[in-house]
C-alpha positions in Angstrom: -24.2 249.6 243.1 -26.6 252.1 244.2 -28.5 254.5 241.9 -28.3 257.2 244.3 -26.9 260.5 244.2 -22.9 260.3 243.9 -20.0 262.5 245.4 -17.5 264.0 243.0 -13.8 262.7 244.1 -10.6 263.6 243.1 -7.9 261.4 243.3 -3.9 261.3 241.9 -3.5 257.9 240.5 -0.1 256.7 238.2 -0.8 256.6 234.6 -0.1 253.6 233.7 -3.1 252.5 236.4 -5.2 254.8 235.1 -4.8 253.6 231.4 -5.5 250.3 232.3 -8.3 250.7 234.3 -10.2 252.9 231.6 -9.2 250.1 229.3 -10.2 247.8 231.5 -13.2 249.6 231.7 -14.1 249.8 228.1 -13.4 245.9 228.0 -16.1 245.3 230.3 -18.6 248.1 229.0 -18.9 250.0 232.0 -17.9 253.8 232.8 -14.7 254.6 234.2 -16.5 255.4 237.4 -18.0 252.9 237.8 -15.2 250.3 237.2 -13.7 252.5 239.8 -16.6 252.0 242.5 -16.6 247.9 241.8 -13.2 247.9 242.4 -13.7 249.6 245.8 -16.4 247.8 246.6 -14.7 244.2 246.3 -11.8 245.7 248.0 -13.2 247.9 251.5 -14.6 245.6 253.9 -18.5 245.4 254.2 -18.4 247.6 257.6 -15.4 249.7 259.0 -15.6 250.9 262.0 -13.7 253.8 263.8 -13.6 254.5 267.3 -12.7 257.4 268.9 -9.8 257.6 270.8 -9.8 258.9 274.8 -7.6 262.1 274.7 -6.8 262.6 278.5 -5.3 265.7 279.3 -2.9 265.8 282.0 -2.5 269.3 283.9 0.7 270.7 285.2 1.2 270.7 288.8 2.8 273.8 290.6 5.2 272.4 292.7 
């Protein structure tokens, strides 16, 4: 993990998940955050890639 600046995120998890990952991260000695950002880590893939979809625009004809 990088030591760089982070971004504050909020995100809407179950309870139960939550519980068990601050747990989980107390087990392991680590923040909450930073179980958090391992976990994403092992889970996004090393590059993703999006490309841009072509829009065409169709005009109306007068008939």
């Amino acid at each position: 993990m990088s030591t760089t600046a982070k971004q504050r995120v909020t995100l809407f998890i179950d309870p139960p998940i939550a519980k068990q990952a601050r747990a989980q991260a107390i087990v392991e000695e680590v923040s909450f955050t930073s179980l958090v950002e391992k976990a994403l880590i092992k889970y996004l893939p090393k590059r993703t890639v999006i490309n841009k979809t072509k829009i065409r625009i169709m005009k109306n004809k007068r008939r």
